[in-house]
N, C-alpha and C positions, 0 to 999 in steps of 0.2 A: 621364512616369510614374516611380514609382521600384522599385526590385530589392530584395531582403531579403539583406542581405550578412549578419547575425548575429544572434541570438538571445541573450539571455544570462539566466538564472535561478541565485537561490542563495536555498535553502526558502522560494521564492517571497517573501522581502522586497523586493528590487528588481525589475522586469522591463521592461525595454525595446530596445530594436533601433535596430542601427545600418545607416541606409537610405543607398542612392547614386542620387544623383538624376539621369536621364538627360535627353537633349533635350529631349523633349516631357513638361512635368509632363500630370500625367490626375485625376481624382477619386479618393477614399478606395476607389473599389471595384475601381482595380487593387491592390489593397493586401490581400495576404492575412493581413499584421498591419497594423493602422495604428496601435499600440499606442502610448499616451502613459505618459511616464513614472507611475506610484504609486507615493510611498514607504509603506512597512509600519509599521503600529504593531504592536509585536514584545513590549508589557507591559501588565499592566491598570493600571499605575499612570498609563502614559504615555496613555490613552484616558483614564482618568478625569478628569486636568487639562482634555481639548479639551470631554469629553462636554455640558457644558451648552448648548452652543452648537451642540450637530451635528444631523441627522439622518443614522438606522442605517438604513442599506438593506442588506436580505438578499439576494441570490439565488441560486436555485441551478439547476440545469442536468438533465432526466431525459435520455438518451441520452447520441451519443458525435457531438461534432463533429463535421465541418460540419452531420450531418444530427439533432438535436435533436428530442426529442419533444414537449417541454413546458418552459415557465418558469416559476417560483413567484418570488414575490417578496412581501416580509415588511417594510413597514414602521411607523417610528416614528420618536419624540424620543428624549429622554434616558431608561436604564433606570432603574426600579426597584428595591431590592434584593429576592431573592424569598422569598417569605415559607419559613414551614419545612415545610409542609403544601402543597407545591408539588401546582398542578394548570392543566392549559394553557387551562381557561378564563378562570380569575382573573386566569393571567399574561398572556391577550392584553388583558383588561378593563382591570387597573392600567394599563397602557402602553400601553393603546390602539393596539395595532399592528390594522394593513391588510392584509387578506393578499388577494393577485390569482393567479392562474393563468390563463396564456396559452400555449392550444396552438397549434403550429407546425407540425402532420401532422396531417393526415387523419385519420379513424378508422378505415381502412382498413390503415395504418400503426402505428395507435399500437399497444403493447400492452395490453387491456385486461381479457385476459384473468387471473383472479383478482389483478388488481389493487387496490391498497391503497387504501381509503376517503380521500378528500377528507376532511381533519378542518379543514381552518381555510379559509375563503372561498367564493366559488361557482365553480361548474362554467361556462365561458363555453361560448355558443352556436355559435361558429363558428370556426374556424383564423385565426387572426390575421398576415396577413401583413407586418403593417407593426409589426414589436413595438419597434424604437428609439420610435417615434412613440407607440408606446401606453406605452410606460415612461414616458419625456417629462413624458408627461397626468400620471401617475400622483403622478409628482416634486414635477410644480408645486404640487402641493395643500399642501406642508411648505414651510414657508417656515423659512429656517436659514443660517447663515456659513459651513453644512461641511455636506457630503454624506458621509457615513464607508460605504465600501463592506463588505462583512461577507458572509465566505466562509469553506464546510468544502473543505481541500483546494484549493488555490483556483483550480489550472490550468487546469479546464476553462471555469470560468465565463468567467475573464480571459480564454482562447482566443475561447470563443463572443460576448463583448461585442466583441473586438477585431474580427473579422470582420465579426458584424453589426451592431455600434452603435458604430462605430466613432466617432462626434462625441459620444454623449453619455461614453464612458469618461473624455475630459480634463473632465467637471465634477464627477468626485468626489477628495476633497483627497489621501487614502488610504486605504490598503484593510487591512483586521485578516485574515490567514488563522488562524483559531479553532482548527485542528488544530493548526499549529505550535504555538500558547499554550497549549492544552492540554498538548501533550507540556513544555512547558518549565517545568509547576508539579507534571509527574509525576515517579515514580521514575524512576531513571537506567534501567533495562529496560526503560521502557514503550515504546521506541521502536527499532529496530536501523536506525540511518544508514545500514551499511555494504549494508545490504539493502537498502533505502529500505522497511522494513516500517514505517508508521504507523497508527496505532488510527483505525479507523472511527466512523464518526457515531454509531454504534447503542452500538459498546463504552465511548466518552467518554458518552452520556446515563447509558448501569444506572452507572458508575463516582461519577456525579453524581446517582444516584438521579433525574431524569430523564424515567423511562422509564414512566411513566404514561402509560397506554393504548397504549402503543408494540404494533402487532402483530407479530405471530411472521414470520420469513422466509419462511419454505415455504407460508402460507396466503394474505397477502396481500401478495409481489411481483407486479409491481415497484412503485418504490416514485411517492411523488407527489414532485414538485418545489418547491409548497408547504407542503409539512407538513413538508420539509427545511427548509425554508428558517425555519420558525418553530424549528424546533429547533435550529438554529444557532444565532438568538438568544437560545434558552434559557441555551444553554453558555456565551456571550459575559458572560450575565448573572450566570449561577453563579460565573463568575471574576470577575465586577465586585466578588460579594460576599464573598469570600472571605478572610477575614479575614489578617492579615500572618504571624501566628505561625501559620497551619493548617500541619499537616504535609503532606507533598507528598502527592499524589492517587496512588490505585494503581489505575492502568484496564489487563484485562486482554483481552492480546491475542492470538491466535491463534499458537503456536508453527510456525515454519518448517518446512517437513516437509522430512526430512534427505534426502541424497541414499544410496541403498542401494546395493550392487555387487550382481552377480554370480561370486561365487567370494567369495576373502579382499580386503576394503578396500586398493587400492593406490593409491599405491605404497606401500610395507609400512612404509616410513620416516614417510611421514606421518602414520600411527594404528601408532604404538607401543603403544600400553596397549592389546592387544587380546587374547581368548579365543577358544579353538577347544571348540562344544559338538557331541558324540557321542552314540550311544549305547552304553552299554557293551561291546553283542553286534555292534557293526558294520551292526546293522541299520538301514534307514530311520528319520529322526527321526519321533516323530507329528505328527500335524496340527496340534497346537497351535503348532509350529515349524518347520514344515516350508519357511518362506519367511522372504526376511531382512525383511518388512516384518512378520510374525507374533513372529519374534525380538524385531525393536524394540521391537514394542508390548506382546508379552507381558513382557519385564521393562524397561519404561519407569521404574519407579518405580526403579531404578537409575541414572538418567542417562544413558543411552547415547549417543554423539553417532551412530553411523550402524553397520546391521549388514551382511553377507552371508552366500551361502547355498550350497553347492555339487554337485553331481548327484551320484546314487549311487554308489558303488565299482563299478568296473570292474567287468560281467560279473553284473551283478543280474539279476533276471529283473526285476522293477520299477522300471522306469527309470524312471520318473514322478516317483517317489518322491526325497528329499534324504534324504542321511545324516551333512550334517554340514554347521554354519552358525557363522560366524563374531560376535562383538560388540566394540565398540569401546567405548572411555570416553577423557575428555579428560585425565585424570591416573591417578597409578598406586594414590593410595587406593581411588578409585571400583570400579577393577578388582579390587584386594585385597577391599574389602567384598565385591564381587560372588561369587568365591570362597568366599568366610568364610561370605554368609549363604544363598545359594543352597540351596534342595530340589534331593536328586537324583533326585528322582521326579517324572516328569510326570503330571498325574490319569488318561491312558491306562495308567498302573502302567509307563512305560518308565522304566529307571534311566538316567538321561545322567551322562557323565562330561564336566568342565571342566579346561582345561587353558590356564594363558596360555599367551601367545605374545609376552609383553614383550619390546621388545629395549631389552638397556640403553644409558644412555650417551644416549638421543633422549626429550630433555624438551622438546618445543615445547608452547606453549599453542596455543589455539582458534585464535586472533588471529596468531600465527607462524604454522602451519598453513595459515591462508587466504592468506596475505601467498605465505608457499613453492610453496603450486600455484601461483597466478598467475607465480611469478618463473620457475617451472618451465614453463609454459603460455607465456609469451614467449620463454624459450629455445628450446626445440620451433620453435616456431612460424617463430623468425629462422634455426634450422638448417635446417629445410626449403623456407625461402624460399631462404635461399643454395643447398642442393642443385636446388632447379629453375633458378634464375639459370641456376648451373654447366652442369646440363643440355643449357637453351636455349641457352648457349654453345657447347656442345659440336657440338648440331645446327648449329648458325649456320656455326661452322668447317666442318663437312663440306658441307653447303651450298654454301658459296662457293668450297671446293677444287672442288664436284661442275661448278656453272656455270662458272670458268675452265679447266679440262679439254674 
């Protein structure tokens, strides 16, 4: 059989595993990866050279590994360019794509509750337990030099193929992850690395205009596995067509929700540029501010990177209540403006008073600041490691004087 010694991914261009192979070899099914190498096509330029000779297979994956709900799978030949009155019926018609759905659960299992219409192929009859073998079928029908694999995000598919279809994954040449390529013709924002935040299937289609007939989130989740799968290749094609001069795409994304304190943002060194808001009589702040996430968002349009909020003054009778919340900014104009243009009247008629809390002489940016906690987060972490070592030494000594006595 053989052991899984390592894993190793980077934005899912390469992914393969270094296996040690023991006494007794065994089949692919002690193999919780039996993952073959795919290199990535990482440009539309470098896809467009192979494209005449390939077929584009989509898939995509509804649940969460090992246990899966559904497969959608989306194929064709070479793309089309898309016309400019894009609509998903024309565009399966021009390119004659195939689209199959193969459930893996039950109905008892799946979710189907308000769930999203089947828009591209049919509903199959029964739980398909042999789905390498029914891919397979599906495959043989295209005849072609190259299999080009075509995924959003691409980890979990390449998970669930490695697991369960482990022999057909070495017949396809490489595999394009569409998210990545996306972000790589976007703005330098569209993406935060250092988070791993990337744009969703849904925010790259409206960014691509796209997003005809797309349903709303809230009415019909979850989603189908083939109607992902056609919309991947939507995006794969929008970039096919995408002319050289276009300016880069602006798809937008969900902004990270900051982290809030409790009291004033510490340690106090890391959010220097910050203000302390009152009310002028010492009383309770109103509602409209009464919490450091109501702070944030009530003056959002100022930038703020993250607020807090702190309990009444000693000896209120309404302790419930805040009387005084802190805000942060990531430089010291944002804070100045903030000052400058700020109402001191909240629409409860409370007059708040502002007052920074700069300290000078501490200019880090966003990017020092996160870099700093962490170096700070390691330190911590190695000194109270050493204090329990020491600890456990200490114990150990008394120990051993208490046994030889």
């Amino acid at each position: 059989m053989y052991r899984v010694m390592k894993l190793t991914t980077k934005y899912n261009s390469l992914l393969f595993l270094k296996l040690e192979r023991t006494i007794n070899p065994s089949s692919h099914s002690d193999l919780p990866f039996a993952m073959a190498v795919l290199p990535s096509i990482t440009s539309a330029a470098e896809l467009q050279n192979i494209l005449p000779d390939c077929t584009l297979v989509s898939i995509d994956i509804e649940g969460q590994v090992p246990n899966a709900l559904e497969v959608g799978l989306a194929i064709c030949g070479p793309l089309k360019d898309l016309n400019s009155e894009h609509t998903y019926s024309a565009f399966l018609e021009q390119n004659m794509i195939s689209c199959f759905t193969l459930w893996l659960q039950n109905k008892s299992k799946r979710r189907t509750k308000n769930q999203e219409r089947l828009r591209f192929g049919k509903e199959p009859k029964n739980v398909d337990n042999e789905p390498e073998t029914t891919i397979s079928n599906h495959l043989e029908k295209f005849h072609s030099t190259r299999r080009i694999l075509i995924l959003y995000d691409s980890h979990t598919e390449l998970k669930w193929l490695a697991q369960t279809c482990p022999n057909l994954l070495p017949t396809f040449s490489a595999q394009v992850d569409v998210q990545r390529m996306a972000v790589d013709i976007s703005k330098p924002s569209t993406a935060d690395v250092s988070s791993n935040r990337q744009p969703s299937l849904r925010q790259c289609l409206t960014a691509m205009s796209l997003d005809e007939g797309l349903p709303t989130f809230k009415l019909d989740r979850p989603h189908r596995a083939c109607n992902d799968a056609v919309y991947t290749l939507a995006i794969i094609a929008a970039i096919l067509s995408r002319a050289a001069d276009a300016p880069p795409l602006d798809i937008a994304t969900n902004p990270k929700r900051p982290r809030l304190f409790y009291g004033r943002p510490h340690p106090a060194k890391a959010y220097p540029f910050t203000a302390i808001i009152r009310t002028t009589d010492r009383t309770p702040l109103p509602s409209e501010i009464d919490s450091a996430g109501k702070i944030y968002n009530y003056f959002s349009s100022f930038s703020p990177i993250t607020a807090g909020s702190g309990l009444t003054h000693k000896g209120s009778l309404n302790t419930e209540q805040l009387s005084w919340s802190w805000i942060c900014f990531s430089n010291k104009e944002d804070l100045d403006r903030f000052q400058a243009s700020i109402s001191y009247t909240i629409p409860s008629r409370k007059q708040i008073r502002i007052e920074s809390q700069y300290i000078p002489g501490v200019t880090l940016t966003a990017e020092e600041r996160r870099v700093k906690q962490l170096e700070d987060g390691d330190r911590i972490r190695e000194e109270r490691r050493q204090a329990r070592l020491k600890v456990e030494g200490i114990q150990g000594d008394i120990k051993n004087q208490t046994s030889e006595s």
